[in-house]
C-alpha positions in Angstrom: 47.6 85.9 60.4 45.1 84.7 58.1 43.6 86.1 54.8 40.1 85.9 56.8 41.8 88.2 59.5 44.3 90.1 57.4 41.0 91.2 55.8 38.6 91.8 58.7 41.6 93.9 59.7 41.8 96.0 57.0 38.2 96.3 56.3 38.4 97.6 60.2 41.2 100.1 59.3 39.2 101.2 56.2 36.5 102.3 58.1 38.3 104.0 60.7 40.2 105.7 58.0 36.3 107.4 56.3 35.3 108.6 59.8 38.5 110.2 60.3 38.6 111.4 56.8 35.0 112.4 57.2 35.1 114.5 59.8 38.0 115.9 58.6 36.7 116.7 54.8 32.9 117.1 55.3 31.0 113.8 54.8 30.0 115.3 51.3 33.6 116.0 50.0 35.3 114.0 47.5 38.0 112.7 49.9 35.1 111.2 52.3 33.2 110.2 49.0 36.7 108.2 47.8 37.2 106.9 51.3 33.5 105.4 51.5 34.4 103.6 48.3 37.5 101.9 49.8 35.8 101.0 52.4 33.2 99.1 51.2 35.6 96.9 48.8 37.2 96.2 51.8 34.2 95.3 53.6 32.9 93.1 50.6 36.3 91.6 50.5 36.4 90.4 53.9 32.3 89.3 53.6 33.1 87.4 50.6 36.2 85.3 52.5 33.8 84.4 55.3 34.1 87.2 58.3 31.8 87.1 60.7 31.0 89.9 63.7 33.7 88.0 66.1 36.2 88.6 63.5 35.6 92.6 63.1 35.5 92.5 67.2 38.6 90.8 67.4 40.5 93.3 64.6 39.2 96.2 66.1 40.6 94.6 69.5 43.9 94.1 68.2 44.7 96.9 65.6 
């Protein structure tokens, strides 16, 4: 796996993780707040290396 996918994967996981947390916390709570957070470094992360829409597809496909 590459670094492009290893990060479109866990940029993938990292939002699945703040919906589940969010529904699970409130969408105000500090847990959902934290888990927004981590998501969007991963999401930056795997912008700044170059993933594309394709490469969230084909994460969410596979993970």
């Amino acid at each position: 796996m590459t670094r492009k996918e290893q990060l479109a994967a866990l940029a993938v996981q990292a939002g699945r993780e703040m919906v589940r947390i969010g529904a699970e916390h409130g969408i105000n709570s500090e847990p959902a707040r934290q888990a927004a957070r981590r998501s969007d470094i991963a999401v930056t992360a795997a912008q700044a290396a170059g993933c594309t829409a394709a490469d969230y597809e084909r994460a969410r496909r596979t993970r």
